[in-house]
KOLDO-782270 format. One record per atom (N, C-alpha, C): residue number from 1; chain; atom name; x, y, z. Coordinates in steps of 0.05 Angstrom, whole numbers, plus 32768, in hexadecimal, padded with zeros to 4 digits. Each point is the difference from the previous one (the first is absolute). Layout:
<pts>
{pt NUM A CA {X Y Z}},
...
</pts>
This chain:
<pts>
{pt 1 A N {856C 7EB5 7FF1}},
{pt 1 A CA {7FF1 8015 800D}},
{pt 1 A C {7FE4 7FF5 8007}},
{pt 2 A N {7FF9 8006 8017}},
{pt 2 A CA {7FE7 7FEE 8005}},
{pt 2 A C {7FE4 801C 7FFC}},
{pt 3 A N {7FEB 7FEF 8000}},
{pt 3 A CA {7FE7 800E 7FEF}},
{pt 3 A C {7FFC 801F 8013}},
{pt 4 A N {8007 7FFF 8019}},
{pt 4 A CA {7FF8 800B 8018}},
{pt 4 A C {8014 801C 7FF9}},
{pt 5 A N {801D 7FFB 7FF0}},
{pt 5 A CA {8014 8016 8007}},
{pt 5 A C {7FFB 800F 7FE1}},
{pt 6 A N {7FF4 7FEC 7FE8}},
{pt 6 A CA {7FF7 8009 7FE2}},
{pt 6 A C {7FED 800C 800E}},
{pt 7 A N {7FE7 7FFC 8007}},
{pt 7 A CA {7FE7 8013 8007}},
{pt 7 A C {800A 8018 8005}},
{pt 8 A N {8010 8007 8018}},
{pt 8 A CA {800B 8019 800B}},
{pt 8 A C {800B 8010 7FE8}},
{pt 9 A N {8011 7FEF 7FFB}},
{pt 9 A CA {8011 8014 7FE5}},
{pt 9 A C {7FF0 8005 7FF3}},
{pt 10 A N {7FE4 7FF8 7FF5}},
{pt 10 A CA {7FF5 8005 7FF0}},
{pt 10 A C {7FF3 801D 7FFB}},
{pt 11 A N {7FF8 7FF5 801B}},
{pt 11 A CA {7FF1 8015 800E}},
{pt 11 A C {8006 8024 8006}},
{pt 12 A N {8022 7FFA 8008}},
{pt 12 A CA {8008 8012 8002}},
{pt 12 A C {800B 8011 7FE1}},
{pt 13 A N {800A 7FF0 7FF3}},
{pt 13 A CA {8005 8008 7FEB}},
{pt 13 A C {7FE5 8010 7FE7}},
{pt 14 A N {7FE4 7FF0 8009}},
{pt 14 A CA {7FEB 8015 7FF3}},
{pt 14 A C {7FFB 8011 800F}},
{pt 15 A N {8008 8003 801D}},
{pt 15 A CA {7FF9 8020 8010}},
{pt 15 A C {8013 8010 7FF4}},
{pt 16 A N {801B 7FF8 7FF7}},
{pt 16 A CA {800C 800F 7FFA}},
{pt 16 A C {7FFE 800A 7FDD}},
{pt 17 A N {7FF6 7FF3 7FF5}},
{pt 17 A CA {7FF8 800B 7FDC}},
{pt 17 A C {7FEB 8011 7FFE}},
{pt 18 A N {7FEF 7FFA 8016}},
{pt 18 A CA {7FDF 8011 8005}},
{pt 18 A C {800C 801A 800A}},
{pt 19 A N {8017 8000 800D}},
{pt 19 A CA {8005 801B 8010}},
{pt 19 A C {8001 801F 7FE2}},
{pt 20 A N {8011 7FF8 7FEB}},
{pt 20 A CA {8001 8011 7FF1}},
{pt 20 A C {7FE3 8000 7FE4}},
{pt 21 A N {7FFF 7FE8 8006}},
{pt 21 A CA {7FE3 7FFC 7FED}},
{pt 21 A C {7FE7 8018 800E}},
{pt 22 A N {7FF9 7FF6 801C}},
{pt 22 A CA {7FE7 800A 800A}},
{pt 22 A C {8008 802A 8004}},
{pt 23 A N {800B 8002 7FF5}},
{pt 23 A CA {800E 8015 8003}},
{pt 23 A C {8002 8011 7FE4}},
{pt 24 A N {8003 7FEF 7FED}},
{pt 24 A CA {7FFD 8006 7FDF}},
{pt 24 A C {7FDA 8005 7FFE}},
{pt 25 A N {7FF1 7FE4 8009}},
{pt 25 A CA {7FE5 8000 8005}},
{pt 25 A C {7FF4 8012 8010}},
{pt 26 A N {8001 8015 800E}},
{pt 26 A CA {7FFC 8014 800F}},
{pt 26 A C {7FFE 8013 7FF4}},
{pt 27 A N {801E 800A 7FF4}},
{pt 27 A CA {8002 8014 7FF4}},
{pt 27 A C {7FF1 8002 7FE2}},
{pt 28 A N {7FFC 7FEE 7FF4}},
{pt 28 A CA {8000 7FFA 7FE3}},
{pt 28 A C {7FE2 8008 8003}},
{pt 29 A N {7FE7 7FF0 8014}},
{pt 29 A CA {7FE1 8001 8001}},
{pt 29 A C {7FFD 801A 8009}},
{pt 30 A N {8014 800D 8019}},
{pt 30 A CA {7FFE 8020 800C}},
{pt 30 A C {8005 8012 7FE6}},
{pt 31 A N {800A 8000 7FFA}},
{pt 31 A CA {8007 8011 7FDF}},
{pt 31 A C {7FDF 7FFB 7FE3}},
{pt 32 A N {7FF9 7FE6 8009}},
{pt 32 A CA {7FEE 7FFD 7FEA}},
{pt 32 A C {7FE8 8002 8012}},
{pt 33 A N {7FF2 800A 801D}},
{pt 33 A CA {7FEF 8005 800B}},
{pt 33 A C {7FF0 8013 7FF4}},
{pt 34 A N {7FE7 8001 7FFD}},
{pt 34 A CA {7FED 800E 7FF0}},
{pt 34 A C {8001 8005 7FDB}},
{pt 35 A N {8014 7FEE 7FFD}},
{pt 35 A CA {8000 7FFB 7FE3}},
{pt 35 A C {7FE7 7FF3 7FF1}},
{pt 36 A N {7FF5 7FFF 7FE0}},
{pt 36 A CA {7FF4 7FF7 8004}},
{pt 36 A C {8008 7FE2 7FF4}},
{pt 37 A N {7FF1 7FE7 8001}},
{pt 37 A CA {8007 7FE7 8004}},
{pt 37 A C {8011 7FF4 7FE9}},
{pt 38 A N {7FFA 8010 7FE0}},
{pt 38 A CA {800F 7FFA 7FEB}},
{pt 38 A C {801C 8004 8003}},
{pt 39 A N {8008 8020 8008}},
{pt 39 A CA {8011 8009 8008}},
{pt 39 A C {801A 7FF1 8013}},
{pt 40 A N {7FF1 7FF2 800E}},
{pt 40 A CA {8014 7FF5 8016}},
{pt 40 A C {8009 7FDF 7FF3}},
{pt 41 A N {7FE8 7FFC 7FF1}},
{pt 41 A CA {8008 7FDE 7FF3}},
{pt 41 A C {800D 8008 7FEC}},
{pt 42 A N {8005 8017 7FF1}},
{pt 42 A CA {8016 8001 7FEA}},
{pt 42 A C {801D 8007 800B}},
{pt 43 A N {7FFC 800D 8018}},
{pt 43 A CA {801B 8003 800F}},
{pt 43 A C {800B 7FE0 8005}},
{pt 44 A N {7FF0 7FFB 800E}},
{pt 44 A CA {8000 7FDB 800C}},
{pt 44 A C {8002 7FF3 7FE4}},
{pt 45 A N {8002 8005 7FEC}},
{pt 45 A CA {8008 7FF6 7FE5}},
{pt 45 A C {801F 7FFC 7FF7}},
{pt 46 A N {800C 8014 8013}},
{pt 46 A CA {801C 8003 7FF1}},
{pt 46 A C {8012 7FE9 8013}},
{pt 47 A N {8014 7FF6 7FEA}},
{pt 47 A CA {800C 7FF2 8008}},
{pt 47 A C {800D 7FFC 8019}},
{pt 48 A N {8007 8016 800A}},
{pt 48 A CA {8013 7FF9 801A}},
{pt 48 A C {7FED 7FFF 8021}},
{pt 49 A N {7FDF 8012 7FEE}},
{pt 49 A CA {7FEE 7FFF 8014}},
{pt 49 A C {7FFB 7FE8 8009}},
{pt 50 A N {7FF7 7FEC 7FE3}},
{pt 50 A CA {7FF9 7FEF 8007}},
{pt 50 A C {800D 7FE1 800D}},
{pt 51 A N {8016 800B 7FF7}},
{pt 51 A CA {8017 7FE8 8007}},
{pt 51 A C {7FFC 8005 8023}},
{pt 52 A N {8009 8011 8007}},
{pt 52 A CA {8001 800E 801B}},
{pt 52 A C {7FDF 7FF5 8010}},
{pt 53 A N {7FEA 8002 7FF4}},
{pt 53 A CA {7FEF 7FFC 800B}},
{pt 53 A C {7FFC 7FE4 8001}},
{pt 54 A N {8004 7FF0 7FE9}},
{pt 54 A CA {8005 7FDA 8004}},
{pt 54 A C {800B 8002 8014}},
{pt 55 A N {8020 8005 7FFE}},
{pt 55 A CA {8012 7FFA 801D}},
{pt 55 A C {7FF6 8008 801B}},
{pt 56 A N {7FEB 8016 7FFE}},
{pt 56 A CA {7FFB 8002 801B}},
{pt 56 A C {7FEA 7FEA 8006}},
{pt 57 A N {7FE2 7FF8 7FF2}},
{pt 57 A CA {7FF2 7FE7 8006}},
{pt 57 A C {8014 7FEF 8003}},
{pt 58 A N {8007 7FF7 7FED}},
{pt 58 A CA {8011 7FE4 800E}},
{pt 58 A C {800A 8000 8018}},
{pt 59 A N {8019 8012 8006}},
{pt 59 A CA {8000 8001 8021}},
{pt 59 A C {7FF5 8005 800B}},
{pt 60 A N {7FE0 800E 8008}},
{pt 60 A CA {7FF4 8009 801F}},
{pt 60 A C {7FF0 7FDE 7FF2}},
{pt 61 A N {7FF1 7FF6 7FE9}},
{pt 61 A CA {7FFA 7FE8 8004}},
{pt 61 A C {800D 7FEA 800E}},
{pt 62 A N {801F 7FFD 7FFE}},
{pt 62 A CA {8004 7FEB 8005}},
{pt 62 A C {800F 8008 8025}},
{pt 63 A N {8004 8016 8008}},
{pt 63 A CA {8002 800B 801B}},
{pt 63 A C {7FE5 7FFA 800A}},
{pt 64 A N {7FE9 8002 7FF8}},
{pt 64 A CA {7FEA 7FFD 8004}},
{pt 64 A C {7FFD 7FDF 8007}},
{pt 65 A N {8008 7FF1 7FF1}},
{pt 65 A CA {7FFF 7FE6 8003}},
{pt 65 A C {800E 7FF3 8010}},
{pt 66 A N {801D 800F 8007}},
{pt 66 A CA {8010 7FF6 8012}},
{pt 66 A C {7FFB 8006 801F}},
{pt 67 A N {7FF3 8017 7FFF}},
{pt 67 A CA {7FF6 8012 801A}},
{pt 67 A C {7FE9 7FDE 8007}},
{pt 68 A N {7FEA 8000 7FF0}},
{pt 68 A CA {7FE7 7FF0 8007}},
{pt 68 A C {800E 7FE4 7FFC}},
{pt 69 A N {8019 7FFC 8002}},
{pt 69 A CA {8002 7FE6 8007}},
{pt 69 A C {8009 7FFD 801D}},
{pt 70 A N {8013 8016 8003}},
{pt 70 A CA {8006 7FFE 801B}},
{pt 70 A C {7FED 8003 8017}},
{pt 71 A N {7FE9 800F 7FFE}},
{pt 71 A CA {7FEF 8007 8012}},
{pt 71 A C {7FEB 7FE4 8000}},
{pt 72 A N {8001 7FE7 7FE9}},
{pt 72 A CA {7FF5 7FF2 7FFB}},
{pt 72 A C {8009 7FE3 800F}},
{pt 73 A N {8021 8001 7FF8}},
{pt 73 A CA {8012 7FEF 8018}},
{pt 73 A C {7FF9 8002 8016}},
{pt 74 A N {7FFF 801C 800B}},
{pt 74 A CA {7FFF 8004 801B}},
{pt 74 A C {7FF1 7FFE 800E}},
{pt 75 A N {7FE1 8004 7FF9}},
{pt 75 A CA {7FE8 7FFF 800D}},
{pt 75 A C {7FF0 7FEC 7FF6}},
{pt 76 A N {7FFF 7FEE 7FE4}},
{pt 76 A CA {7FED 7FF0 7FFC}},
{pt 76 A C {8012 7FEE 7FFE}},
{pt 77 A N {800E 7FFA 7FE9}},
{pt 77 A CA {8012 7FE6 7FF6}},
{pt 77 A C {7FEE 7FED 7FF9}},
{pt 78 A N {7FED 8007 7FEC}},
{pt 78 A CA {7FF3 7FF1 7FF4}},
{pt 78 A C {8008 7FFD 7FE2}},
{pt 79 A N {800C 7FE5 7FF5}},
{pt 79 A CA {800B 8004 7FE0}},
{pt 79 A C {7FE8 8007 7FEF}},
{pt 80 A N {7FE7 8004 800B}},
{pt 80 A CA {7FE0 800C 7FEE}},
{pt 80 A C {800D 8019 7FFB}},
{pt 81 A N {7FFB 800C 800E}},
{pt 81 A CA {8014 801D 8004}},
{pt 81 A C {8010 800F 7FFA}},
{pt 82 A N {8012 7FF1 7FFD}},
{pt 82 A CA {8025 800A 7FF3}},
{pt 82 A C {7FEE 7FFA 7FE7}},
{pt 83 A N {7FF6 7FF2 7FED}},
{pt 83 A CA {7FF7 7FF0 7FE9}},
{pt 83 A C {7FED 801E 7FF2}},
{pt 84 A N {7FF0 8005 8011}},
{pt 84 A CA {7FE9 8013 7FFE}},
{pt 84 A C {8011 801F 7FF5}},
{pt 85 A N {8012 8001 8018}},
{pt 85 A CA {800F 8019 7FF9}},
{pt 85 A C {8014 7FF8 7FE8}},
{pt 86 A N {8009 7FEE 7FF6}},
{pt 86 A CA {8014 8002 7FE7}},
{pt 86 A C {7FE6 7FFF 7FEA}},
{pt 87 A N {7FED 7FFA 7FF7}},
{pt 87 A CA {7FEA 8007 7FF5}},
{pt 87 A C {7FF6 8018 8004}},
{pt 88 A N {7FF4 800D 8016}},
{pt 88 A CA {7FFB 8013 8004}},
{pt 88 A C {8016 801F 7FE8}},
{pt 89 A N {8019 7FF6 800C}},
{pt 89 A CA {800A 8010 7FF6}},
{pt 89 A C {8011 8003 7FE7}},
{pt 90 A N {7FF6 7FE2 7FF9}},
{pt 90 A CA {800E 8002 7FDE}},
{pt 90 A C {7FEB 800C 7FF2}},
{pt 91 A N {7FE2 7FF3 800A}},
{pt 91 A CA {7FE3 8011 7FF1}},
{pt 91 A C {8007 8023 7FFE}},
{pt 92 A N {800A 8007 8013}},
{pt 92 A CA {8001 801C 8001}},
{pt 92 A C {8018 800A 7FE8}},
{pt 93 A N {8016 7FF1 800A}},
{pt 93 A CA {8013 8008 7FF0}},
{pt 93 A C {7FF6 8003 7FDE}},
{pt 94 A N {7FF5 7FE7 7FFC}},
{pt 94 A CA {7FF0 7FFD 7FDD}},
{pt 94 A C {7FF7 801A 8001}},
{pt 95 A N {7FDF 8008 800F}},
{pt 95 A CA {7FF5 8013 7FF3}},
{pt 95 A C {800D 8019 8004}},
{pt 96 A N {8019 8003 800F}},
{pt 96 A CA {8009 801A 8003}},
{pt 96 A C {8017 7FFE 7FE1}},
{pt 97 A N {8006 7FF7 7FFE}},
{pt 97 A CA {800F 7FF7 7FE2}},
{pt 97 A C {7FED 8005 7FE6}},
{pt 98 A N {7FE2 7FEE 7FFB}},
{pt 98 A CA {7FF6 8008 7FF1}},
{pt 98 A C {7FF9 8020 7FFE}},
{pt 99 A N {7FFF 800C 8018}},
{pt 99 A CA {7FF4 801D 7FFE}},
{pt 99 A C {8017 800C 7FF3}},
{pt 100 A N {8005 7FFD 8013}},
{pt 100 A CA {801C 8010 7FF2}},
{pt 100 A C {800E 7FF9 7FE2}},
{pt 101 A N {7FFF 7FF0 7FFF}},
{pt 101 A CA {7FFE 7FF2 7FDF}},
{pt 101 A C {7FF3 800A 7FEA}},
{pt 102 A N {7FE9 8005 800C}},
{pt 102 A CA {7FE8 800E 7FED}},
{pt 102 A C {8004 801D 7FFC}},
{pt 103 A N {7FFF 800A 8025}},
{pt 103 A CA {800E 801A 7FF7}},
{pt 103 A C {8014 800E 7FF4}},
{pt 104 A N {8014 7FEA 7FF8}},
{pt 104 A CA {801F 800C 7FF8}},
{pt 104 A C {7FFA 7FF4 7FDE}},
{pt 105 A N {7FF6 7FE6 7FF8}},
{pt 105 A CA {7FFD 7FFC 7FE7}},
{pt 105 A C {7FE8 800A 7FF1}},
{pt 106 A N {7FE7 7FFE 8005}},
{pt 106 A CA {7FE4 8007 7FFA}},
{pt 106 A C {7FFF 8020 8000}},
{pt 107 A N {8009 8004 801A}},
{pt 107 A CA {7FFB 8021 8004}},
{pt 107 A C {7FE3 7FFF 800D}},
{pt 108 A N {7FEE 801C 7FF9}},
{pt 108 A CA {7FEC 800A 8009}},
{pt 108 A C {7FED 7FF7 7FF3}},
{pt 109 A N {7FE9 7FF5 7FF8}},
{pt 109 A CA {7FF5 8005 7FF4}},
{pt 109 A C {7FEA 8008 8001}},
</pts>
């Protein structure tokens, strides 16, 4: 399978895991709107919240990454670039991990 037909699949296959994710993420923050901030990080505490909320960063991150590669192919094609964005977006991935890390192990404090 060449890199060009993996990208696609890739691609397509995190539009399609985000579809029921961004959809759990909607409802779950619309429901905890005007809560106050403890309240919603102890909800965001329970297990299946938080599993559900990893799996959703990981995919819009790495849709995110696959999106800015293609637009990166297409108009610059500079390997600075593709380089910048797989950095760019592992940095993000980390601190969205640590937060959430903190919030689900540490809690509030």
């Amino acid at each position: 399978m060449t890199d060009g037909i993996k990208h696609w699949k890739y691609s397509r296959i995190s539009s399609i895991v985000l579809v029921p994710l961004t959809i759990w993420f909607v409802t779950f923050f619309s429901k905890s709107f005007g809560m106050p901030f403890e309240q919603v990080a102890s909800s965001l505490s329970t297990p299946l919240n938080s599993l559900l909320m990893l799996t959703f960063i990981t995919a819009t991150i790495f849709h995110l990454q696959q999106g800015l590669q293609v637009i990166i192919e297409d108009y610059v094609y500079k390997r600075l670039w593709i380089n910048l964005n797989i950095i760019f977006c592992s940095l993000l991935f980390i601190v969205s991990l640590i937060s959430l890390g903190k919030l689900v192990l540490v809690g509030v404090l």
